[in-house]
Residue frames as a rotation matrix with the C-alpha (Angstrom) as fourth column:
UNK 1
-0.281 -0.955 0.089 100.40
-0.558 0.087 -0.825 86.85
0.781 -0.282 -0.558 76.99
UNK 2
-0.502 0.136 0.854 98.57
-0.801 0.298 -0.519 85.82
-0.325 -0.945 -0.041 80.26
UNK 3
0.522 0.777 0.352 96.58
-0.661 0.630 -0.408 82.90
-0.539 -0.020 0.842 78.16
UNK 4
0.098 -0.869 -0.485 99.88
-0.734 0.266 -0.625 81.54
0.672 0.417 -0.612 77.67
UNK 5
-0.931 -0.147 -0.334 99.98
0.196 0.571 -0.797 80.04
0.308 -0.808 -0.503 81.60
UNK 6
0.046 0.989 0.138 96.36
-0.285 -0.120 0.951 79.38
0.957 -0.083 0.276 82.24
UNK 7
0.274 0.064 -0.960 97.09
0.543 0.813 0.209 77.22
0.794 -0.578 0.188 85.10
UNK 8
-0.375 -0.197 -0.906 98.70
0.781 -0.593 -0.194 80.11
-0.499 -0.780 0.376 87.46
UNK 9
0.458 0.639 0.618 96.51
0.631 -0.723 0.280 83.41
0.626 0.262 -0.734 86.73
UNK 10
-0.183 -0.902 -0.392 98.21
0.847 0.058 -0.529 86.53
0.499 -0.428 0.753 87.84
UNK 11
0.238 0.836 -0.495 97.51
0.966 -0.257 0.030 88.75
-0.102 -0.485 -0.869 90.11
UNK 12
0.394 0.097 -0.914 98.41
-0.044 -0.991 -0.125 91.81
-0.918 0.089 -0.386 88.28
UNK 13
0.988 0.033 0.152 99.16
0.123 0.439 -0.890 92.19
-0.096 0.898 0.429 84.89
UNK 14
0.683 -0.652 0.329 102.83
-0.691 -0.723 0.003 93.37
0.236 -0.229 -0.944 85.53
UNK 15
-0.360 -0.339 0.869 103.69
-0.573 0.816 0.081 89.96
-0.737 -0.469 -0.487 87.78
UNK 16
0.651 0.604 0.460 101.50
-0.076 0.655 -0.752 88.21
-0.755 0.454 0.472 85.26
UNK 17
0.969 -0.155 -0.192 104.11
-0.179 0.096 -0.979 88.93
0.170 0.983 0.065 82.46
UNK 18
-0.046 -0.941 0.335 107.35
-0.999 0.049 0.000 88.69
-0.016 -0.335 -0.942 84.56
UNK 19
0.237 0.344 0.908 105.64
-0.527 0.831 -0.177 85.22
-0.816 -0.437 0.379 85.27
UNK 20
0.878 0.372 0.300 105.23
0.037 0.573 -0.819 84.36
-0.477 0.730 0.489 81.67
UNK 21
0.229 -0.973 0.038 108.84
-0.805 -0.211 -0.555 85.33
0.548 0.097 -0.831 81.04
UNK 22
-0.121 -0.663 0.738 110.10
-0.907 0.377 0.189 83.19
-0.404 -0.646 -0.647 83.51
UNK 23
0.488 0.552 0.677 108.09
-0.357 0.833 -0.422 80.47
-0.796 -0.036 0.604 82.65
UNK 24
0.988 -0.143 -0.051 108.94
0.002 0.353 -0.936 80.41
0.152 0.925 0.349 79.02
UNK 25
0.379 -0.819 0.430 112.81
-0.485 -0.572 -0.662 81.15
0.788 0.042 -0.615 80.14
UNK 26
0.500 -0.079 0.862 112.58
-0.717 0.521 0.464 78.82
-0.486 -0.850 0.204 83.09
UNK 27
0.926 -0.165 0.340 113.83
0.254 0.938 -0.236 75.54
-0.280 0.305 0.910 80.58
UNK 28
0.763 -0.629 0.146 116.71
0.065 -0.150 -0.987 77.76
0.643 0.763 -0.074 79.42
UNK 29
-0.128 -0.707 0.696 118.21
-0.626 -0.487 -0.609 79.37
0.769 -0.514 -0.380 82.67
UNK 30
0.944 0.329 0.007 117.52
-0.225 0.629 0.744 76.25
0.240 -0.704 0.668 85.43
UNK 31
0.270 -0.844 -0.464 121.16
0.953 0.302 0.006 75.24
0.135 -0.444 0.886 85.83
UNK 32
-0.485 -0.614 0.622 121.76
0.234 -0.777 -0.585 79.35
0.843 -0.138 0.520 86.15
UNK 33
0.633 0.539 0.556 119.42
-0.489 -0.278 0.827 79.32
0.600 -0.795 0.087 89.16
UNK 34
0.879 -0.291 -0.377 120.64
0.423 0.841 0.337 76.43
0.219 -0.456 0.863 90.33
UNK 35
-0.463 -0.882 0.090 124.40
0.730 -0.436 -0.526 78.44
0.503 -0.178 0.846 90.65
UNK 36
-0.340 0.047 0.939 122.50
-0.320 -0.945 -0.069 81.47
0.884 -0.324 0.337 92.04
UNK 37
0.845 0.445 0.296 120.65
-0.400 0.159 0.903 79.64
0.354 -0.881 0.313 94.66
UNK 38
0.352 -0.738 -0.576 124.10
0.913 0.407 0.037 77.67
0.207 -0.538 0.817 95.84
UNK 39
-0.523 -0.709 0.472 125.74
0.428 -0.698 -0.574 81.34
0.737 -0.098 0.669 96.15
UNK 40
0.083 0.759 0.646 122.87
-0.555 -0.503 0.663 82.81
0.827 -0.414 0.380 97.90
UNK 41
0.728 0.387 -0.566 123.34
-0.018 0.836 0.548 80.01
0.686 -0.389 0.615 100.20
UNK 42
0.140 -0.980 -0.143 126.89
0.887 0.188 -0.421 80.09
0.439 -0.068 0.896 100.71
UNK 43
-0.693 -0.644 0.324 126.76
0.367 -0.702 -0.610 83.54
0.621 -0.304 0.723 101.45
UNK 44
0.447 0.689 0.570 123.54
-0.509 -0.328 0.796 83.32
0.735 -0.646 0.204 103.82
């Protein structure tokens, strides 16, 4: 799993797979950040 993202090594194996989740999951859910970070905003 962790020799999936060589390029950021993690510093536990725990964060290391949340990481590789995101990553791989990062191309899918980018416009759903994008809405969480404007709300977060709005309501900071």
């Amino acid at each position: 799993m962790d020799r999936l993202v060589p390029h950021s090594p993690p510093p536990c194996p725990k964060r290391g797979f949340i990481g590789g989740v995101r990553d791989f999951m990062d191309k899918k859910i980018t416009d759903f950040d994008e809405r969480i970070v404007q709300v977060c905003e709005i309501l900071l």
